[in-house]
C-alpha positions as a LaTeX table, in Angstrom:
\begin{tabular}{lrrr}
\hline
Residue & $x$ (\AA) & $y$ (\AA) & $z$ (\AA) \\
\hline
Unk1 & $-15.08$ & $-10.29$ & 17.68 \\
Unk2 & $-14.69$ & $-6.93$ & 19.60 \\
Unk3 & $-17.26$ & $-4.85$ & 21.64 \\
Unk4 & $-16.40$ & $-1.32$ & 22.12 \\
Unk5 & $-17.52$ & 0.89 & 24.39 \\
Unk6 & $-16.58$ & 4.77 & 24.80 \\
Unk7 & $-15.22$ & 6.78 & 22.36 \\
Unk8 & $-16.23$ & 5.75 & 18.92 \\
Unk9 & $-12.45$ & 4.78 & 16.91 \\
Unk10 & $-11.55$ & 3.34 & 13.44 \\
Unk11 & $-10.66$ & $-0.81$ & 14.68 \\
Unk12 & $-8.12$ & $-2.38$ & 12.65 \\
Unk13 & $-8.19$ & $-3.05$ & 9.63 \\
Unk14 & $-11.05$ & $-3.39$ & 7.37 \\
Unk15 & $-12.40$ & $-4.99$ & 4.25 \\
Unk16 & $-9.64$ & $-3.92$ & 1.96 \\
Unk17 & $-10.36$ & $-5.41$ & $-1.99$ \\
Unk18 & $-7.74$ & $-5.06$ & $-4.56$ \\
Unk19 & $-8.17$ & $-5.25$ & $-8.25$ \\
Unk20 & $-4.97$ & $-7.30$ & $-9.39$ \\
Unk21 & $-3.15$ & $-10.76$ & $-8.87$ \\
Unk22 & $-2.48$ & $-10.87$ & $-4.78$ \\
Unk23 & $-6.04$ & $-10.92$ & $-3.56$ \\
Unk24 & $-7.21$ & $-14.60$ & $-2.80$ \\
Unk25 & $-10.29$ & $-15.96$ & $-4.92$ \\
Unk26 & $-12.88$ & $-14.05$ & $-2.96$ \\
Unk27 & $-11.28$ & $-10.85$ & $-4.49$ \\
Unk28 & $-10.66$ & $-9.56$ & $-1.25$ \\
Unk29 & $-7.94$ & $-9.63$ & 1.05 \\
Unk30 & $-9.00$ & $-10.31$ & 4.72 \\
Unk31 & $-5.30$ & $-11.47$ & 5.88 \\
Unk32 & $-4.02$ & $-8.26$ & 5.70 \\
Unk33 & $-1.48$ & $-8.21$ & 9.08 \\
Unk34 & $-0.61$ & $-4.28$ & 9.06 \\
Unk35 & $-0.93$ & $-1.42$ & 6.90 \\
Unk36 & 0.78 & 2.14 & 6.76 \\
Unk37 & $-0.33$ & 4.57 & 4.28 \\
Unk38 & 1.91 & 8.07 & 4.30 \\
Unk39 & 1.83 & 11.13 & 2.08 \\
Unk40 & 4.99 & 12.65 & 0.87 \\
Unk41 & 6.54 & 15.27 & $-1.44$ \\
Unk42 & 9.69 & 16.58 & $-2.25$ \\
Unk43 & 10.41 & 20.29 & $-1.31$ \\
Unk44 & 12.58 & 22.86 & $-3.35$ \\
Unk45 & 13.70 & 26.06 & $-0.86$ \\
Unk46 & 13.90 & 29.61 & $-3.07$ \\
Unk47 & 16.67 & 31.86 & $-1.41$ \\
Unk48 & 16.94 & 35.74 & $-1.57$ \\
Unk49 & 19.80 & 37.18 & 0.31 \\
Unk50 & 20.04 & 33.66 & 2.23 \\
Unk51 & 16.74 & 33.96 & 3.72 \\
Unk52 & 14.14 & 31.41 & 2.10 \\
Unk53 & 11.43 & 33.28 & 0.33 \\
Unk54 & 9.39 & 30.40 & $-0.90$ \\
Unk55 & 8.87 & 26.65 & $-0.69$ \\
Unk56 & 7.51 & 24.59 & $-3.11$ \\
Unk57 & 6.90 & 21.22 & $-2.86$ \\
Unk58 & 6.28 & 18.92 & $-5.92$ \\
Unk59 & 6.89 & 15.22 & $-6.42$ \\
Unk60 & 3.28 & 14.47 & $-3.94$ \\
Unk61 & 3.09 & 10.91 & $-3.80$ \\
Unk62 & 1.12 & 9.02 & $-1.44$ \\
Unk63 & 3.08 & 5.68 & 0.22 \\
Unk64 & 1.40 & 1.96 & 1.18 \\
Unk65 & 3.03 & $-0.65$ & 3.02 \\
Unk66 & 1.51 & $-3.46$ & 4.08 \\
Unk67 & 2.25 & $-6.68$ & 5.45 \\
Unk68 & $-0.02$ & $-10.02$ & 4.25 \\
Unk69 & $-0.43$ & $-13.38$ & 4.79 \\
Unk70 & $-1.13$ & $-15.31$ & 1.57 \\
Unk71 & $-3.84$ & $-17.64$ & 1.99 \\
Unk72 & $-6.30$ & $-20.21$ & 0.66 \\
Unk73 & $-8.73$ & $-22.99$ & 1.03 \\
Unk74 & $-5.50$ & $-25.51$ & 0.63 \\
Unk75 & $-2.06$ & $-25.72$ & 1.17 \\
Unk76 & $-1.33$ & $-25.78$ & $-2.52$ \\
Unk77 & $-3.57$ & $-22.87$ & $-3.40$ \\
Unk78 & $-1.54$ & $-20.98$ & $-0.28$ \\
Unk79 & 1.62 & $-21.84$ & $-2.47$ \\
Unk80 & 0.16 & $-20.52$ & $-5.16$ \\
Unk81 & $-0.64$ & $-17.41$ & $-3.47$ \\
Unk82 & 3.16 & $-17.25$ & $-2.07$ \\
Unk83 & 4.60 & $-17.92$ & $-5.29$ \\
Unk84 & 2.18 & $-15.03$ & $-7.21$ \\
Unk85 & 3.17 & $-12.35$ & $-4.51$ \\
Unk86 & 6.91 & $-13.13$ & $-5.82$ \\
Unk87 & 6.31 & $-13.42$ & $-9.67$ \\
Unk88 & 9.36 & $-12.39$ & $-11.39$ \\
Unk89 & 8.72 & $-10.10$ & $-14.54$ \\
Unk90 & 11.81 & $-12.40$ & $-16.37$ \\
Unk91 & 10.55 & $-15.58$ & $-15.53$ \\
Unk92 & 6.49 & $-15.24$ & $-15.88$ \\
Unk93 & 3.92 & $-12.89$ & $-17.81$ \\
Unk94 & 3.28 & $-10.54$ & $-15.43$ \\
Unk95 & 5.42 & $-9.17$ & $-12.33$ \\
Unk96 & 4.15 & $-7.67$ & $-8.72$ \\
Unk97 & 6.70 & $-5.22$ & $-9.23$ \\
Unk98 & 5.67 & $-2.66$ & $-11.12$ \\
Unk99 & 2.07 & $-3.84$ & $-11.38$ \\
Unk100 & $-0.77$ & $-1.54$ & $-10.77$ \\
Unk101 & $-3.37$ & $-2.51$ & $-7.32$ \\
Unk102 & $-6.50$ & $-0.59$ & $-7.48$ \\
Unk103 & $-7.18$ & $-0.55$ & $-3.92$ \\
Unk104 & $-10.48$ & 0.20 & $-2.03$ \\
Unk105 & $-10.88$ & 0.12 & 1.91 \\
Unk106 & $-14.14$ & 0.16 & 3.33 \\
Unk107 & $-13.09$ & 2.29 & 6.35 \\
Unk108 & $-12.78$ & 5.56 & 4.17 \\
Unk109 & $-10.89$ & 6.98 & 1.24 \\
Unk110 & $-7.53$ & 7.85 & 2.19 \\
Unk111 & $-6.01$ & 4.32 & 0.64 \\
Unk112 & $-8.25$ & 4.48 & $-2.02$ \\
Unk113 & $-6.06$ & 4.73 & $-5.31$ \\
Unk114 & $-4.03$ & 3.12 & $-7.59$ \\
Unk115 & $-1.19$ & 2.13 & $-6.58$ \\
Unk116 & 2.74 & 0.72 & $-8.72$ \\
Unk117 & 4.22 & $-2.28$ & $-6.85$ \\
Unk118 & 7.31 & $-0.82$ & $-5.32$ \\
Unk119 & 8.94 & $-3.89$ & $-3.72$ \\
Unk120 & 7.59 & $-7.22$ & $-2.63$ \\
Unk121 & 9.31 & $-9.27$ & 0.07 \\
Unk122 & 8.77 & $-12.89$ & 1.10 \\
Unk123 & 9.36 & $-13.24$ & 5.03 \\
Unk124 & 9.69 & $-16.88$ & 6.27 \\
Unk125 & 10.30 & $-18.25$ & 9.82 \\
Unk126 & 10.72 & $-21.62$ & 11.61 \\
Unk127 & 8.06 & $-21.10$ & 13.52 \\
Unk128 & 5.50 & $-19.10$ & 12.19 \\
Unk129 & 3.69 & $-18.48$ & 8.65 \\
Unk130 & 4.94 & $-17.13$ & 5.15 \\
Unk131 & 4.20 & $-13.31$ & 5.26 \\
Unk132 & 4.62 & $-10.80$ & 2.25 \\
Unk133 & 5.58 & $-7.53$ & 2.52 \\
Unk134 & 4.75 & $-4.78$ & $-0.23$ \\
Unk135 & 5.99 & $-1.42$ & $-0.37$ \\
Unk136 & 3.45 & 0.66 & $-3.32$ \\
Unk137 & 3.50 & 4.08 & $-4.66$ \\
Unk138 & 0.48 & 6.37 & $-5.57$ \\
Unk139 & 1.19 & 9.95 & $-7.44$ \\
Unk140 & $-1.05$ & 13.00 & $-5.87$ \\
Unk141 & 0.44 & 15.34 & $-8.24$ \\
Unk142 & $-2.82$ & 16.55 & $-8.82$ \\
Unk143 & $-3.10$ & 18.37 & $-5.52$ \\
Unk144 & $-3.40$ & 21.41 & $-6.00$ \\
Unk145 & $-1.11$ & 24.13 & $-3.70$ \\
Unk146 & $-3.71$ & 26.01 & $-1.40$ \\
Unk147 & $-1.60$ & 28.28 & 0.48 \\
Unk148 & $-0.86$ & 31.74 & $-0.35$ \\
Unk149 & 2.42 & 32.89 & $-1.31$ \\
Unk150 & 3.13 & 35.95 & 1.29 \\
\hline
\end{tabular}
């Protein structure tokens, strides 16, 4: 538990609940160790006489990594939640890459999406606990361009 006092600031991370296979059996996922959420687009330069004219940028996606610790009321059920983080697409029914997380955080709405399984990576050490890292993709190509062309 944390007391703050000052300046009022966004602490941590909070409740985070995802609609697909890697949240634990309460539906949300509290062991969330760090998350990073970017917003990027690719950017096409028009040239007259060498001199860009115009930029347009297309291609807006919006970027989530975060890191996890799978978790459960046992040891076996934690296994269980390692192994489903991993699920190959060849070898089971459904694969974490490429699925689709509907994501909601309770601290605002700039995770809030839904999101295609980029990567997933299994960390392991000898002395600490199994983390998973996943890398997901959002499109924002409906954001509309605000600027004026001069």
């Amino acid at each position: 538990m944390a007391i703050q006092r000052g300046l009022g600031v966004v602490y941590s991370i909070g409740s985070i609940v995802f609609t697909a296979g890697i949240a634990n059996s309460s539906g949300t996922l509290s062991n969330i160790q760090s998350l990073n959420v970017s917003r990027e687009a690719e950017m096409t330069e028009l040239k007259k006489n060498g001199k860009v004219v115009s930029q347009v940028f297309h291609g807006f996606a919006k970027r989530l990594s975060m890191t996890i610790i799978p978790c459960a009321a046992s040891i076996a059920a934690a296994k269980a939640s390692a192994e489903a983080h991993m699920t190959d697409a060849e070898n089971a029914a459904v694969s974490i890459v490429g699925a689709r997380l509907t994501i909601t955080d309770d601290l605002g709405s700039i995770i809030d999406d839904t999101y295609n399984v980029i990567s997933a990576t299994e960390n392991r050490t000898v002395d600490g606990v199994v983390t998973i890292d996943l890398e997901c993709e959002a499109s924002d190509e409906s954001q509309d361009i605000t600027t004026k062309i001069t």
